[in-house]
C-alpha positions as CSV (number, residue, x, y, z in Angstrom):
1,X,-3.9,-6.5,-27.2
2,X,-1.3,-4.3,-28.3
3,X,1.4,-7.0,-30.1
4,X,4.1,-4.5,-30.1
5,X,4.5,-5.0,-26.9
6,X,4.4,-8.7,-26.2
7,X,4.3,-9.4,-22.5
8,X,2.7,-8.8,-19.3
9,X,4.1,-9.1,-15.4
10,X,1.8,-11.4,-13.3
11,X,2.2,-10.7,-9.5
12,X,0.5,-13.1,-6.9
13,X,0.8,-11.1,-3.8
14,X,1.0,-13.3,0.1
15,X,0.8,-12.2,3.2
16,X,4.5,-14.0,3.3
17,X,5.9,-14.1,0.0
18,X,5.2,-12.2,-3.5
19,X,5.7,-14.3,-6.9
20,X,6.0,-12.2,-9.8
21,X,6.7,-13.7,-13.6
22,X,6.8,-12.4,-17.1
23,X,4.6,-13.9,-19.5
24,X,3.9,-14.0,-23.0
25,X,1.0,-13.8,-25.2
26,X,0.2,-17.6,-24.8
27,X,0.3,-18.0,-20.9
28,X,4.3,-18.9,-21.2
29,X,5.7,-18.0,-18.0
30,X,9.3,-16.9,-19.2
31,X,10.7,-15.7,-15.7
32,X,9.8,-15.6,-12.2
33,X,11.1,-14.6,-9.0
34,X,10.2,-14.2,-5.6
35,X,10.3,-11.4,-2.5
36,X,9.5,-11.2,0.9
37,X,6.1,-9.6,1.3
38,X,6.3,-9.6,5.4
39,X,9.7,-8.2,6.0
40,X,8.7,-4.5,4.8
41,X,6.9,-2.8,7.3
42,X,6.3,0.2,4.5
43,X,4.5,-0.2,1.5
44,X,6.5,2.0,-0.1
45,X,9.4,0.0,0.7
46,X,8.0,-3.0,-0.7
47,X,6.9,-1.5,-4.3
48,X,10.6,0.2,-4.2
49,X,12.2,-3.8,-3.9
50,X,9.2,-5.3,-6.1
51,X,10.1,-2.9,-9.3
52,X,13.9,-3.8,-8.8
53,X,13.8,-7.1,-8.8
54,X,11.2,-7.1,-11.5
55,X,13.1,-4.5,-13.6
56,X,15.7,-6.7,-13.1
57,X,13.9,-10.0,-14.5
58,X,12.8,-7.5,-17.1
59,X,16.4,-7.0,-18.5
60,X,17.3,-10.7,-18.0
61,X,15.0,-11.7,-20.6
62,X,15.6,-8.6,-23.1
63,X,12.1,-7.4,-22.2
64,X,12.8,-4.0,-21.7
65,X,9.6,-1.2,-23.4
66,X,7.7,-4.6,-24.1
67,X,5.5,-5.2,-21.6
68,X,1.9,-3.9,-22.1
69,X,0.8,-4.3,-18.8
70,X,0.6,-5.8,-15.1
71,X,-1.6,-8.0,-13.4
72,X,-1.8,-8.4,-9.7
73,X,-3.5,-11.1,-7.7
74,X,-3.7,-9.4,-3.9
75,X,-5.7,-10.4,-0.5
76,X,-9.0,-8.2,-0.6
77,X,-8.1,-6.4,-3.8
78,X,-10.8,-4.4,-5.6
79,X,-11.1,-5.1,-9.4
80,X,-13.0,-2.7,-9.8
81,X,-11.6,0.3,-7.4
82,X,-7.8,-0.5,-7.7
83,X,-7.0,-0.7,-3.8
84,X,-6.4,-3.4,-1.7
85,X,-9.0,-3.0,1.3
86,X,-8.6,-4.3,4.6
87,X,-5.7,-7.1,3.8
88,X,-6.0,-8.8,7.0
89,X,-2.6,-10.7,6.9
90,X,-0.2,-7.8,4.8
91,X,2.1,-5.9,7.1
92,X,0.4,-2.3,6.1
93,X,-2.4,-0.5,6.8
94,X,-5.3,-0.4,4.6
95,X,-7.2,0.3,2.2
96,X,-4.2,1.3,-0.4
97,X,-4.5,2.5,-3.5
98,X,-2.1,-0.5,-5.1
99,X,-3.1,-0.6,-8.7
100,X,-2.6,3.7,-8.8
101,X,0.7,3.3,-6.9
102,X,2.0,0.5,-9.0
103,X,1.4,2.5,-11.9
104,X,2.6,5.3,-11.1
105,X,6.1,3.5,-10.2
106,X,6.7,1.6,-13.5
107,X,4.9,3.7,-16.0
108,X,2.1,1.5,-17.1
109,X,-0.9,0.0,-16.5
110,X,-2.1,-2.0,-13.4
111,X,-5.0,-4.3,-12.9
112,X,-5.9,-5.5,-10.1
113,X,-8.3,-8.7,-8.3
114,X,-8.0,-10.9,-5.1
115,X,-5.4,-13.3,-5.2
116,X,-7.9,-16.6,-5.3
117,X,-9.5,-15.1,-8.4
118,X,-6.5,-14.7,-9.9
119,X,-5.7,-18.4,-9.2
120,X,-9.8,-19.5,-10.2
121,X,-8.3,-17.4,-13.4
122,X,-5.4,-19.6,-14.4
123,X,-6.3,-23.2,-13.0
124,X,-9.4,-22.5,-15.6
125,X,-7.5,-21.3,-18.1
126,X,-3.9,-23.9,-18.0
127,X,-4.7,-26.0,-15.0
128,X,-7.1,-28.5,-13.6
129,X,-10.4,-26.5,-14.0
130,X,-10.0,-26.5,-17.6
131,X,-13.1,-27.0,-19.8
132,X,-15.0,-26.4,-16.3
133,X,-17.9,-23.9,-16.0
134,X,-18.7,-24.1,-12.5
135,X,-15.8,-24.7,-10.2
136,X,-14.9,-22.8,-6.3
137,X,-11.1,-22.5,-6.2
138,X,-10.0,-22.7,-2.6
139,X,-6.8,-21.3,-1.7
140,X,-4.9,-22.4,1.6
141,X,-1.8,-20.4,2.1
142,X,-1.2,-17.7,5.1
143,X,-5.4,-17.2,5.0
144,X,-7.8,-19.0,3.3
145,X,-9.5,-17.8,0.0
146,X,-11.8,-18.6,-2.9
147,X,-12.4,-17.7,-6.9
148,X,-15.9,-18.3,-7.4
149,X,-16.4,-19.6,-11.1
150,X,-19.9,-20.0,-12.2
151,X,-21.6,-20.5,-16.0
152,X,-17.7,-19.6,-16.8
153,X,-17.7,-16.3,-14.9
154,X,-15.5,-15.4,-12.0
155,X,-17.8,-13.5,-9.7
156,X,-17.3,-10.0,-8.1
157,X,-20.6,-9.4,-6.8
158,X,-21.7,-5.7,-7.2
159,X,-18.7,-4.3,-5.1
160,X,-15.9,-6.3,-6.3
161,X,-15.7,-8.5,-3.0
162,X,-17.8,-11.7,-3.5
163,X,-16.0,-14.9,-2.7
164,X,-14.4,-14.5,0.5
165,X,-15.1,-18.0,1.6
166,X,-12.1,-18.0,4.1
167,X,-14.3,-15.9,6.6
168,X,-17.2,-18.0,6.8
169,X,-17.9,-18.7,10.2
170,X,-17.1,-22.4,11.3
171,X,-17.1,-21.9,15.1
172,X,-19.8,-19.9,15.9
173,X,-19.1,-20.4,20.0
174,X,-15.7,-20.1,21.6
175,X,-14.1,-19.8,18.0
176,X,-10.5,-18.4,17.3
177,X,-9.8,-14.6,16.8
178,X,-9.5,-14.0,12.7
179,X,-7.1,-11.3,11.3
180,X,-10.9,-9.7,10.4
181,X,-11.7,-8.8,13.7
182,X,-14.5,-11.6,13.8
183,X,-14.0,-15.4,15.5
184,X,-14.4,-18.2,14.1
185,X,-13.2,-17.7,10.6
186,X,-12.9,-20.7,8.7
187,X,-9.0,-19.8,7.9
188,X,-8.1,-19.8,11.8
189,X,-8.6,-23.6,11.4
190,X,-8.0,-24.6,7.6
191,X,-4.8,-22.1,6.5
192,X,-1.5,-23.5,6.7
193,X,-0.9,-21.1,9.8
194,X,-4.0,-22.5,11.0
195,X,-2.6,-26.0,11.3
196,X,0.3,-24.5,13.6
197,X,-2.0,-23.4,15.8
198,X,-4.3,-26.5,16.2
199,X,-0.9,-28.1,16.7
200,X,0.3,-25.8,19.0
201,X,-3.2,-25.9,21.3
202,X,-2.8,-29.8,20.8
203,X,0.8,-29.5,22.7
204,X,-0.3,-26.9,24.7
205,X,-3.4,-29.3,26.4
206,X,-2.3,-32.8,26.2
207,X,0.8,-34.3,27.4
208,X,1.1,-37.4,25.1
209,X,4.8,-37.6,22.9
210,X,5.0,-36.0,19.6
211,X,8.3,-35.5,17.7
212,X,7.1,-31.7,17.6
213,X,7.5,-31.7,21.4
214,X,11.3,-31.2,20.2
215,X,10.9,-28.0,18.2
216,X,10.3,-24.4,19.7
217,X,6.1,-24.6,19.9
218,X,6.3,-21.0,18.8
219,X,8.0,-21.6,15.8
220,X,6.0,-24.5,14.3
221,X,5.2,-24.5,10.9
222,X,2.3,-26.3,9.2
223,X,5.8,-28.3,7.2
224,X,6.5,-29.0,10.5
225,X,3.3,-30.9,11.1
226,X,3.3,-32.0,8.0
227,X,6.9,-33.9,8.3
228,X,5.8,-35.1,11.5
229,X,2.4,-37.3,10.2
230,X,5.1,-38.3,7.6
231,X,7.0,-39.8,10.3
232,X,4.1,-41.7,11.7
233,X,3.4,-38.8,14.2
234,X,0.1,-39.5,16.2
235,X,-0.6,-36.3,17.1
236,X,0.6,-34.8,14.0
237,X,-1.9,-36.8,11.9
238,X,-4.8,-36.0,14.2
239,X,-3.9,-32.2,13.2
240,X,-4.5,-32.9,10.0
241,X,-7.7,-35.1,11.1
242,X,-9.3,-32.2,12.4
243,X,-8.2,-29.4,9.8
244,X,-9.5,-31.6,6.8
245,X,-12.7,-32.2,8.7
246,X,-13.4,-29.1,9.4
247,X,-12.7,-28.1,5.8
248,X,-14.7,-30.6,4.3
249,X,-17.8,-29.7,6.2
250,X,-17.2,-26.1,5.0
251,X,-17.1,-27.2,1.2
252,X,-20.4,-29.4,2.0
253,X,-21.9,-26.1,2.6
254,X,-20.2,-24.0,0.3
255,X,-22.1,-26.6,-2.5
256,X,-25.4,-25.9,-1.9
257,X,-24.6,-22.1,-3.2
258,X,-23.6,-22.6,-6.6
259,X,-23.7,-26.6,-7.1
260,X,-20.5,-26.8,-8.6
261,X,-18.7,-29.6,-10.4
262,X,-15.6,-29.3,-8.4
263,X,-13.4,-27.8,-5.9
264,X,-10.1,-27.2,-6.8
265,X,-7.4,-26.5,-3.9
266,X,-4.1,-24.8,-4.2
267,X,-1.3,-23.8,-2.1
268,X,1.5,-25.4,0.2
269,X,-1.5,-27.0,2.2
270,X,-3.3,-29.0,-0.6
271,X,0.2,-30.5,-1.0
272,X,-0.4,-32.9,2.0
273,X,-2.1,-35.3,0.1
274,X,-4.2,-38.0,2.0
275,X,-3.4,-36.8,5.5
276,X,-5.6,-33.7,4.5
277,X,-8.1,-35.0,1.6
278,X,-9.1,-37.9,3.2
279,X,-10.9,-36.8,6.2
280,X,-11.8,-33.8,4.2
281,X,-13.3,-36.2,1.5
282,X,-15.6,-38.6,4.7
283,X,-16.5,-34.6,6.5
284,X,-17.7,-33.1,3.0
285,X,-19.8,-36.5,2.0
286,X,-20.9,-36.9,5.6
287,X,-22.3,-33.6,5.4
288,X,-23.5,-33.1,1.8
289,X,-27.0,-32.7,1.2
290,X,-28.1,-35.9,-0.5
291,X,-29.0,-34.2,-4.2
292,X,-25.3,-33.3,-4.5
293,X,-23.4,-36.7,-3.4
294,X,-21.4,-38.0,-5.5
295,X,-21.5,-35.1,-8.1
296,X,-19.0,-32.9,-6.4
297,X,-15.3,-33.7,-7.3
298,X,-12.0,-32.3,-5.4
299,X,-9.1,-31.9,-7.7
300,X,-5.8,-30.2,-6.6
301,X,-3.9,-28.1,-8.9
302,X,-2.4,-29.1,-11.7
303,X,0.0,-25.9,-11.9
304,X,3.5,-25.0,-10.5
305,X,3.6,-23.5,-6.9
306,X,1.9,-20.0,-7.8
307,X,1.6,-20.7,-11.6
308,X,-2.4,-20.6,-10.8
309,X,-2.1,-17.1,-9.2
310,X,1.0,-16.1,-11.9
311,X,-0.9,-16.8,-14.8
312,X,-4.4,-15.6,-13.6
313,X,-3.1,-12.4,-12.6
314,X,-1.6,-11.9,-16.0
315,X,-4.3,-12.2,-18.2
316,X,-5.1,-9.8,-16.1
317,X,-2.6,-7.2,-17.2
318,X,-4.1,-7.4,-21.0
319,X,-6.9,-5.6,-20.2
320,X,-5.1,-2.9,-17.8
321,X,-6.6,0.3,-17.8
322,X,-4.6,3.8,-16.3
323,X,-5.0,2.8,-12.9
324,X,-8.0,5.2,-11.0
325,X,-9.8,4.3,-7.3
326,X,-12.7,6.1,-7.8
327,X,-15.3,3.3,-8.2
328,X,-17.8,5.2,-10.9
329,X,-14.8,6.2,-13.4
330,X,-14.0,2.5,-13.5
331,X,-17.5,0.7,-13.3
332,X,-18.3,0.6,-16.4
333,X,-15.4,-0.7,-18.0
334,X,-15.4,-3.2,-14.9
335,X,-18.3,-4.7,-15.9
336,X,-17.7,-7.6,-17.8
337,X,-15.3,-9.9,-15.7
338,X,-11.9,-10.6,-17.1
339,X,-11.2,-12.9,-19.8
340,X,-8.0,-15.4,-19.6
């Protein structure tokens, strides 16, 4: 670590939003702000707005020729290549070379890793997977992801692209068209955008009242549905019946893999509390192979709103290297996963 310069960015990159905060040497975020990812139909664009704003959170703080480096949590980022490859739910087209073209723009290093292992990163490092070894982070925002954590490493796989839970295969027969290309997708059901669409195929089928009868049906959110079960919404809550089944049969599956000690859930989603964890909780111990019931806990975050992916993406940013997409001229200094 070079201490003369004493901070980092951390960027956590959505398909709808970008988070971005500085942070010092002991994981203290010190600023944050926020931009529209979706609204720039250029990438260019959006790096132009995301270096102004940051620049400007930069000079707030007095900040300005100390930061060492940047880490950036993005859908299907390479750690090991730089680019962002085929982000399903970001408004470009892919692969692009992020971590290079980030660089280049504010004159120092980028690193770069999907956006769930960035969060895996930080909940094990300041969050509720602390002192935990093996853990799955699960991350339900626009898509679905997942941080693989296991004997206390995160886990790229030999290409950089292990742990893209979200597009496991739920419905194998009449399933929902995915962003990937494929059906079925586990995300089409368990995202926050997939609970607007259960609840729009709900109104769209059945005729019984719903308070969400009163709102545009294309412009339901999954807050929407969620304010609605609040309410005492029947059809709202049997949204949220069917999304936290669903997911808790996935993570009954996802167990046998690496027999983790927990699964920890982050985003706006996991914030519905016992409308989603409960029939995720019956689903997952319905459908968990007897060796592991009862050893498998789920815990929710313990950080701020996109702290987890903040945080995880700027330990990244310690260890950024002159930012290259050629695989071999970075593979070896990839090897060893990233330490928070």
């Amino acid at each position: 670590m070079n201490n003369s310069k004493p901070y980092v960015i951390g960027i956590d990159m959505g398909g709808t939003n970008t988070v971005f905060g500085i942070v010092d040497a002991r994981g203290v975020v010190l600023a944050s702000n926020s931009i529209k990812t979706a609204k720039h139909s250029n990438i260019n664009d959006y790096i132009d707005e995301l270096h102004s704003e940051a620049l400007r959170l930069i000079r707030s703080i007095d900040a300005e020729g100390k930061i060492y480096g940047i880490g950036v949590g993005a859908p299907n980022a390479n750690y090991f290549t730089g680019m962002i490859e085929d982000g399903v739910n970001l408004p470009w087209p892919t692969p692009i070379p992020f971590a290079q073209m980030l660089s280049e723009k504010f004159g120092i290093p980028v690193a770069i890793t999907n956006d769930a292992n960035a969060a895996a990163i930080g909940e094990m490092t300041y969050g509720a997977a602390r002192g935990l070894k093996d853990f799955i982070m699960i991350t339900l925002g626009t898509g679905v992801g997942s941080g693989i954590v296991i004997n206390g490493q995160l886990v790229y796989g030999h290409d950089g692209f292990a742990g893209e839970l979200g597009h496991v295969i739920v419905k194998r027969n009449n399933g929902r068209l995915c962003g990937c290309g494929r059906t079925g997708c586990l995300e089409t059901y368990c995202s926050a955008t997939g609970v607007a669409r259960t609840a729009r195929e709900y109104l769209e089928l059945r005729t019984d009242p719903s308070l969400l009868r009163d709102l545009d049906i294309d412009s339901i959110t999954s807050k929407d549905v969620y304010d609605a079960a609040m309410a005492g919404d029947k059809l709202a809550k049997e949204v949220f019946e069917y999304t936290g089944t669903i997911l808790g049969e996935a993570l009954a599956d996802f167990t046998v893999f690496s027999s983790p000690e927990a699964f920890v859930l982050f985003g706006g989603l996991a914030k519905s509390g016992e409308l989603l964890l409960k029939p995720l909780r019956n689903a997952m111990d319905k459908n968990m192979l007897s060796v592991f019931k009862g050893k498998v806990k789920v815990l929710l975050s313990e950080l701020k709103e996109a702290d987890a992916a903040v945080l995880g993406a700027s330990a990244l940013g310690w260890e950024a290297k002159p930012a290259t997409t050629t695989l071999a001229a970075t593979a070896t200094a990839a090897t060893a996963a990233p330490q928070a």
